[in-house]
N, C-alpha and C positions, 0 to 999 in steps of 0.2 A: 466260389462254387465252380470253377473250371476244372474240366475230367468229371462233369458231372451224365452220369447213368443214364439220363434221361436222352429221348429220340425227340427230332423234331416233329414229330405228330402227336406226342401226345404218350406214345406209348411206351410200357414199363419195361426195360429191355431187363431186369434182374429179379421182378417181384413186387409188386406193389409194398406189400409190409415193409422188406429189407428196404426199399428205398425209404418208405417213408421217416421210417428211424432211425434211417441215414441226414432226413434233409430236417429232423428235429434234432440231431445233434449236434450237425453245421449248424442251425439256426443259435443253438445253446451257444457253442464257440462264437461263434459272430456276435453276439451281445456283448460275450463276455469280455471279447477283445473290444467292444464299442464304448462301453461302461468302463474298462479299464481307462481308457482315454480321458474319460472325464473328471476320473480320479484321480488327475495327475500333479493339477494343477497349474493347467498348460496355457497358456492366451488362446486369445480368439482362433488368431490364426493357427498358431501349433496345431490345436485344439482340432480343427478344420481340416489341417494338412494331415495327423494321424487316422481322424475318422474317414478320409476319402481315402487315403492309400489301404484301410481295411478292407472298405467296402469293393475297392476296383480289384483287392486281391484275392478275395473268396467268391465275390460275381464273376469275374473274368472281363470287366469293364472295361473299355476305353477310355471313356471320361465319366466324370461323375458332376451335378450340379443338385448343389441346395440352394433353394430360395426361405427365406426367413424373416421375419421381425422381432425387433425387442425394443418394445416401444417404438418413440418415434424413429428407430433407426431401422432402416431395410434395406438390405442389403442381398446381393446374389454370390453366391460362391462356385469355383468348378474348378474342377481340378482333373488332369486329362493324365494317361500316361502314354499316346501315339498321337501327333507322329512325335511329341516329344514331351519328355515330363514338365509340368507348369502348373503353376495355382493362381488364380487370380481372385480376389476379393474387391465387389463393385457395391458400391454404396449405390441407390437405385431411389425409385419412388414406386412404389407398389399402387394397388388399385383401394383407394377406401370408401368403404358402403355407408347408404346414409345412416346407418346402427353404428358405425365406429369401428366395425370390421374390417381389417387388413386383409386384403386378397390379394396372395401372393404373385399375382398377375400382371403385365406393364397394361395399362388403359389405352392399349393399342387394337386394333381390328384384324393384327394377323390371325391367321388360323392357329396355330402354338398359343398366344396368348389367348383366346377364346377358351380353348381346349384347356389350358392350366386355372382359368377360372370355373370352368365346367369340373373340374377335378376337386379342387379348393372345396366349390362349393353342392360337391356329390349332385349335380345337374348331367345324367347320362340314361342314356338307353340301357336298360340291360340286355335287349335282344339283339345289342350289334356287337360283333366278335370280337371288337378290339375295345369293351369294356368289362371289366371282372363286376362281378356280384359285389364287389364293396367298393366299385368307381374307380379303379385307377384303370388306367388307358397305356397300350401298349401295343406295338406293330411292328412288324418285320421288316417292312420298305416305307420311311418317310416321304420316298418319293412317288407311292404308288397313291392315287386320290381315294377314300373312303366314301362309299356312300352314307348317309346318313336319313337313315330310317325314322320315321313318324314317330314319336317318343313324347319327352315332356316339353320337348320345346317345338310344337306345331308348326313354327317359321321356318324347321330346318327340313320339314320334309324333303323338298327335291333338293336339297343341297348336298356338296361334296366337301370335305377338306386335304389339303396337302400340307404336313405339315413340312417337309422340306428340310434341308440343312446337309451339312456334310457326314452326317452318323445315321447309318440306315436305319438299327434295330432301336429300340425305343421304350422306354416305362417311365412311366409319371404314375408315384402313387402322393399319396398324400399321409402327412402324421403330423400329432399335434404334441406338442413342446406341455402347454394349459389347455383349459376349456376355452380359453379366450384368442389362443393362439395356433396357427394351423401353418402349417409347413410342405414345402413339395421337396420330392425328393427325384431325380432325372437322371434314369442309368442310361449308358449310350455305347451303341459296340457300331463300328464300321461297318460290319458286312452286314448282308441284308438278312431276317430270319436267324436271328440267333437267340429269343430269348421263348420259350414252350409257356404255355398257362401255368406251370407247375412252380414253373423258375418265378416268374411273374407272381403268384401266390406266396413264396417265398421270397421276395423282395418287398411286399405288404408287411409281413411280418419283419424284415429286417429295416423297415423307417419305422414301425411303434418303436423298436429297439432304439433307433435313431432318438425320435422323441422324448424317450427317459434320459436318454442319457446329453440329450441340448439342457432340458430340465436340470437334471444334476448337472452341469456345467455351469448353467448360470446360478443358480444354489450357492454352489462354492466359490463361484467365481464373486459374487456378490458380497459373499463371509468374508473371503479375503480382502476386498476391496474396502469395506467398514472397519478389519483391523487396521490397515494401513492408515486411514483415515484419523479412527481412533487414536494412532499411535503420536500421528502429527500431532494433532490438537494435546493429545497429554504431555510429548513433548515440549509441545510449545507452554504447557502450565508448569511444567517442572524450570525451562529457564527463567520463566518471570519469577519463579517464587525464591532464587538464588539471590542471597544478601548482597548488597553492594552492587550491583552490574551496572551498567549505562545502560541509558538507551540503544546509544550505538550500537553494544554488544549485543542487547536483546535480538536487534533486528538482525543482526548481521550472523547470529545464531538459529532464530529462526528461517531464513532465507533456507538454510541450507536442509532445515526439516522438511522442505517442501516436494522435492522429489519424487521422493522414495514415497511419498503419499499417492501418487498417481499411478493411473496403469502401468504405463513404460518407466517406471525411472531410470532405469539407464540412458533412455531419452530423451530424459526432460531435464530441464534448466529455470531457477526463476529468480525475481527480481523482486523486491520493494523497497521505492522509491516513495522519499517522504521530505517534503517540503523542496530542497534544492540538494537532496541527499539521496543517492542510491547506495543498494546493498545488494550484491549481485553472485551467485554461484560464479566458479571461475569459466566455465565454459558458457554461459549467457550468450546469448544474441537473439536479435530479434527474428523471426518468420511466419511464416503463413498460418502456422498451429499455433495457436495461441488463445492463453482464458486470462481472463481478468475481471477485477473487483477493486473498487475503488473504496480508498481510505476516504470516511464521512467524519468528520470532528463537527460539532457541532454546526451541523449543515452546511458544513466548507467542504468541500473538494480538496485535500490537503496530499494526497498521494494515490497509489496504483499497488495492488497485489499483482504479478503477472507470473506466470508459468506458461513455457513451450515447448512443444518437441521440436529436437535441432534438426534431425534427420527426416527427411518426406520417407512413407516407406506405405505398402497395401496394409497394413493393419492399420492405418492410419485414414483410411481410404470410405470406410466402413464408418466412420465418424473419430473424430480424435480425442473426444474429451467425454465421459458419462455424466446424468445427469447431476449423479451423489459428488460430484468433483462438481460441478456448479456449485453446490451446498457447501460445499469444503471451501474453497477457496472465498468465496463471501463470506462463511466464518470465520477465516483465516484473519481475514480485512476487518472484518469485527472486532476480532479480538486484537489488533494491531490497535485499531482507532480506541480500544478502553486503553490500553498499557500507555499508550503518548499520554491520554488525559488524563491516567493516574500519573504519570511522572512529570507531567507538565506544572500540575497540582503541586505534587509533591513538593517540587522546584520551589512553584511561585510562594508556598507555606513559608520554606526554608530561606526564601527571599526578605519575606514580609516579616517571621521573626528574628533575623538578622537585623533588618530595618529598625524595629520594633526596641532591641537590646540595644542597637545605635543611637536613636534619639532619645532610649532613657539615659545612655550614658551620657550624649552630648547636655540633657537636661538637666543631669547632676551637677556637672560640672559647668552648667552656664548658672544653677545656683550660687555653688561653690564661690566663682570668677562675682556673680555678683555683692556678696559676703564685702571677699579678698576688697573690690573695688569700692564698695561704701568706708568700708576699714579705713582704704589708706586715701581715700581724696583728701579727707580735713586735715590729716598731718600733712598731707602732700602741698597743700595749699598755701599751708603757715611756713615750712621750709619754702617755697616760692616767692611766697612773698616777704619774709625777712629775710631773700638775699636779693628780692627787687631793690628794697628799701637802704640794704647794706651795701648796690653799687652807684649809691647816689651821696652816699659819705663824700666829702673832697678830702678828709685826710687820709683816707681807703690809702696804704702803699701797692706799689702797683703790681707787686707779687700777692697776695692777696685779692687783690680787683680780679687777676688771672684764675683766680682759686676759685673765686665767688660767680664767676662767668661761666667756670664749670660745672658749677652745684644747678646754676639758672638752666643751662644745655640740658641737664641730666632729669632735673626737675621737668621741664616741658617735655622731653620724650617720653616719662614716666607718665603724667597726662594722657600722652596720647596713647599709649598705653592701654590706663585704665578706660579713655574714654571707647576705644576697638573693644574692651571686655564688655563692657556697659551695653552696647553694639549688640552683641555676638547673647548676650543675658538677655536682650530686650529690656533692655533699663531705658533705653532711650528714645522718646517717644517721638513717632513716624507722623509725619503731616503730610498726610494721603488726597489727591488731589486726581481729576480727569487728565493722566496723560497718553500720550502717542508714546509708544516705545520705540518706533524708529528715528524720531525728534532726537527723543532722550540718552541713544545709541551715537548720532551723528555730531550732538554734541558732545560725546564723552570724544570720542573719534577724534575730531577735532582737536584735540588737547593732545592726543597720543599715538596722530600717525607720524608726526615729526619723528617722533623717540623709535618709531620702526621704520621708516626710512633708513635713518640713521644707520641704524644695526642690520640693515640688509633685507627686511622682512618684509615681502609685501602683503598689503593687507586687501582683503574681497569682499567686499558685502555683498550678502543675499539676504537682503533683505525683503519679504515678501509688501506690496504692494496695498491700500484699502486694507492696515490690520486696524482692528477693533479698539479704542481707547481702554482701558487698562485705570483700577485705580488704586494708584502708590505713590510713594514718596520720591520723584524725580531726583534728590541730593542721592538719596540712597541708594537707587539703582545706578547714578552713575557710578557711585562707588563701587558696586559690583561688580561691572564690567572693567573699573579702571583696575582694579585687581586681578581681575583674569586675567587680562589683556598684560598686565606687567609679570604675572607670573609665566605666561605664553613665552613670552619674548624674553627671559632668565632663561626658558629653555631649550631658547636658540639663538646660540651664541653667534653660531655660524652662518647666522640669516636662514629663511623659512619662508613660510605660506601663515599667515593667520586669516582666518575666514570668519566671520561674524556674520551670523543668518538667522530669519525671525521668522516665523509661521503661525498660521493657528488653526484651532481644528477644538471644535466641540464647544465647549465654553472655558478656552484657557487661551495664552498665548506661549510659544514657544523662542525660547534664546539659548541660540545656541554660539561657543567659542572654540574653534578648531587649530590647534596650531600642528606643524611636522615639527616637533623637539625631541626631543631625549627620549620621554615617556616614563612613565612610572612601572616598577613591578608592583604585582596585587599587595603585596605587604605593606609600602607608599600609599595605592590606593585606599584601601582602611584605613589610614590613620590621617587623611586627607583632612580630614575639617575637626581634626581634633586642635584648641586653641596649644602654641606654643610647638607644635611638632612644626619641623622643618626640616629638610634635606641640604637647606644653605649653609654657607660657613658661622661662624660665631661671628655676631656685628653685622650680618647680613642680612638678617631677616628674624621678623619677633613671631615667626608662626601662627598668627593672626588673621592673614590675609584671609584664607578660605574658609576659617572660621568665623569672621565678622561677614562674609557672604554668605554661607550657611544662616546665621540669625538671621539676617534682613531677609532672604527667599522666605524663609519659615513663619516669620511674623508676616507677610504679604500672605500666608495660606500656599506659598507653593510648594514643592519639592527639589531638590538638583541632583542628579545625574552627573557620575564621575565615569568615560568608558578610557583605558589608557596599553598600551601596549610598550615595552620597552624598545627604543628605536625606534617607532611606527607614532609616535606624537601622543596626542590628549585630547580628547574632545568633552564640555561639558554644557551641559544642556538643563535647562530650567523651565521649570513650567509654573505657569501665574495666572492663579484664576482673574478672568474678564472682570467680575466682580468683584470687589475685595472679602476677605474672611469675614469681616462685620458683618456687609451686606448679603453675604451669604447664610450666613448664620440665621441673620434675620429672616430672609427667604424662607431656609426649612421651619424655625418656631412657625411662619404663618403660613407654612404647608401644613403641619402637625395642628394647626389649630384650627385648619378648613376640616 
């Protein structure tokens, strides 16, 4: 409105009519470019910095100031163009009424804030000259004191105000965004006496104008933000529902949808971390702006959703995060915390029928094996003993004696043999008794750290301390460990570490055999406790060994644990219930029968 017709008194220097549809057509343009702004689809700030450079262009302002809320955020805005162009955006604490009404006001006692809540809340005189007929306030000299006439508030009769500051002339009108939401709007010109009743009139109607168009800004600004949102979340369902991915991928996919979900994305950066694992945008780092939500698994604390702005910047000033991004990124954490426990699941399924095809196979074949080994004992027995029988001849020549000596060798390994199949089938029945597992450890030991001395290997017991009596077959657990322990030390030719460590926890005990060898690859590790597979040379080993530990854990009620790395060694670990399988058994019938 500058080069505007009007005199500082008031009066119509061209025609009352011609001006005045002159100052409804400027009003018309000035919405029009006001409401353009909102249609832009601008930020906060943008949003801020076009509407104030309209208003200080067609008022003729110096500076411009809006005060505002949107929700809990309230914030001041002002934007000057002398003595030099600048925008600032201050986040703030406005004044609130015991109703839940925001007044735009700081809960301070100057005269300015008095006056902006006297405005706010249409508390004015109308008979004093520097208020309009619809409560906005406006003066020519800030620094000239006002007297303040007997009106609605009786306490201000003799009183004066100054409102002061560095911009003489002055308007505060008021406009409301909702019904619920009320706004000031503060045009400011240096010199003293520069804005008439007319102009003042016409900047009342250019803050309703204001007011639609903060409405439509938050409107769309609000749409856009819900698409954005929306977009993540359905992103984020279109990766989970792709065949085949990891975990890994999942998250490391999803991290990156996170962005572009929030106000700034050019700004933001995020992270989630899950268990001892992060997944990080490449620009990541941590600062002062920052949301987060926490991965819940089954009432664990198992990780963090986090999104931040990297750059401090005044649109950040005003608050950095909306409430609908609270909602977002907890349901981000949501949906993070289902996709682990569905693929955890999934996992532990794919575990448990592997396990499952495992012991039926090892079942068949500990049938089979026990078949094979009733088959051949009786014949086995009768060649043993008629070439017992046959090296007790005296006329035996002793090329024959050497023959028959053979058959006898051949015969007993074939024994022992069948009796590790017998083993391994449960054919052989276990005389189960209250032992100490670390007794039964320290004796096997015994026997077999001479043999790892020997070959370079030092041995470390961790054994834990006051473990729980255990009931099983003390022969046969030693054989368990004498066969880890010999297969350990085959797999380190070149001397090693063997570590044997015992624990418990719940109602089992734990044994576990660690050596640094060789290690297996997973194709070894599967076929680990099948009878007769071996990795040794021919004459070297009857593949048995970890198959006749396999039976014995299994007939005790436990399970075993093979974890092996190639080059990185083997470690195998056993779990044995404190009770044995009878006594357990028995337990549940006389739980089921309580």
């Amino acid at each position: 409105m500058p080069g505007t017709h009007m005199k500082k008194d008031g009066s119509d220097a061209t025609g009352s009519g011609r001006h005045r549809g002159m100052r409804i057509e400027e009003g018309a343009q000035l919405s029009q470019a006001i409401l353009r702004c909102a249609n832009r689809g601008l930020a906060r700030m943008d949003f801020l910095r076009e509407v104030s450079g309209v208003l200080m262009e067609f008022c003729g302002c110096d500076a411009v100031e809006v005060r505002l809320n949107e929700g809990d955020l309230h914030y001041r805005w002002e934007a000057t163009q002398r003595p030099q162009k600048a925008v600032r955006l201050e986040h703030v604490r406005w004044t609130v009424r015991e109703d839940g009404r925001v007044i735009p006001a700081f809960p301070t006692s100057t005269d300015l804030e008095r006056l902006c809540a006297d405005v706010a809340c249409r508390r004015f005189d109308s008979a004093l000259p520097f208020f309009t007929s619809n409560g906005s306030f406006w003066t020519g000299d800030t620094w000239e004191h006002l007297a303040l006439n007997k009106g609605t508030d009786p306490r201000r009769a003799a009183e004066s105000l100054c409102v002061g500051g560095h911009y003489r002339s002055l308007v505060v009108t008021r406009f409301f965004v909702d019904e619920d939401t009320v706004g000031l709007l503060h045009l400011k010109r240096e010199r003293p006496n520069c804005f008439t009743e007319e102009e003042v009139e016409f900047c009342e109607e250019v803050a309703q104008a204001l007011g639609l168009a903060v409405a439509d800004w938050r409107a769309q600004a609000a749409l856009r933000e819900r698409i954005k949102e929306l977009t993540c979340l359905y992103g984020i369902a279109q990766v989970v529902e792709q065949p085949g991915i990891s975990l890994e991928e999942i998250l490391r996919r999803i991290v990156r949808l996170l962005p572009p979900g929030w106000q700034y994305p050019e700004n933001a950066a995020a992270r989630i971390a899950l268990d001892a694992h992060s997944y990080e945008t490449p620009n990541f780092r941590r600062t002062r702006h920052r949301q987060t939500a926490d991965i819940v698994i089954d009432g664990q604390r198992r990780g963090v959703v986090e999104v931040v702005y990297l750059e401090d910047g005044p649109e950040l000033a005003a608050g950095a995060f909306l409430k609908e991004e609270e909602k977002l990124i907890d349901a981000v954490a949501r949906e993070v915390a289902l996709i682990v426990e569905r693929k955890e699941a999934e996992e532990e399924k794919s575990i448990l029928q592997h396990q499952l095809i495992h012991a039926d196979r090892l079942a068949t074949i500990g049938q089979l094996a026990a078949g094979v080994a009733h088959e051949l004992n009786e014949p086995l027995g009768s060649i043993l003993g008629f070439a017992q029988l046959a090296k007790k001849c005296p006329e035996l020549p002793s090329r024959a004696a050497q023959d028959i000596e053979k058959i006898v060798s051949a015969s007993l390994y074939a024994r022992e043999v069948i009796k590790k199949l017998m083993v391994f089938a449960r054919q052989m029945p276990a005389r189960k008794v209250q032992v100490d597992l670390n007794q039964v450890i320290e004796e096997a030991l015994y026997f077999l750290e001479a043999r790892c001395v020997k070959a370079g290997i030092e041995v470390i017991r961790e054994l834990a301390p006051d473990m729980p009596k255990i009931t099983a077959d003390p022969a046969q657990l030693k054989q368990v460990l004498v066969n880890l322990v010999v297969n350990a030390t085959q797999a380190m030719p070149h001397g090693g570490t063997l570590t044997v460590g015992t624990w418990a926890s719940g109602s089992c005990v734990f044994l576990s055999v660690k050596d640094t060898g060789t290690g297996m690859n997973e194709e070894t590790r599967e076929k680990a406790f099948l009878p007769f597979f071996t990795t040794k040379d021919v004459h070297k080993g009857t593949g048995l060994g970890l198959a006749v530990v396999h039976g014995i854990v299994t007939s005790h009620g436990g399970s075993i644990d093979v974890q092996s790395q190639v080059g990185q060694g083997t470690r195998f670990e056993i779990r044995l219930p404190i009770s044995g399988p009878e006594e357990t058994h028995e337990a549940a019938q006389d739980g089921d029968r309580d």
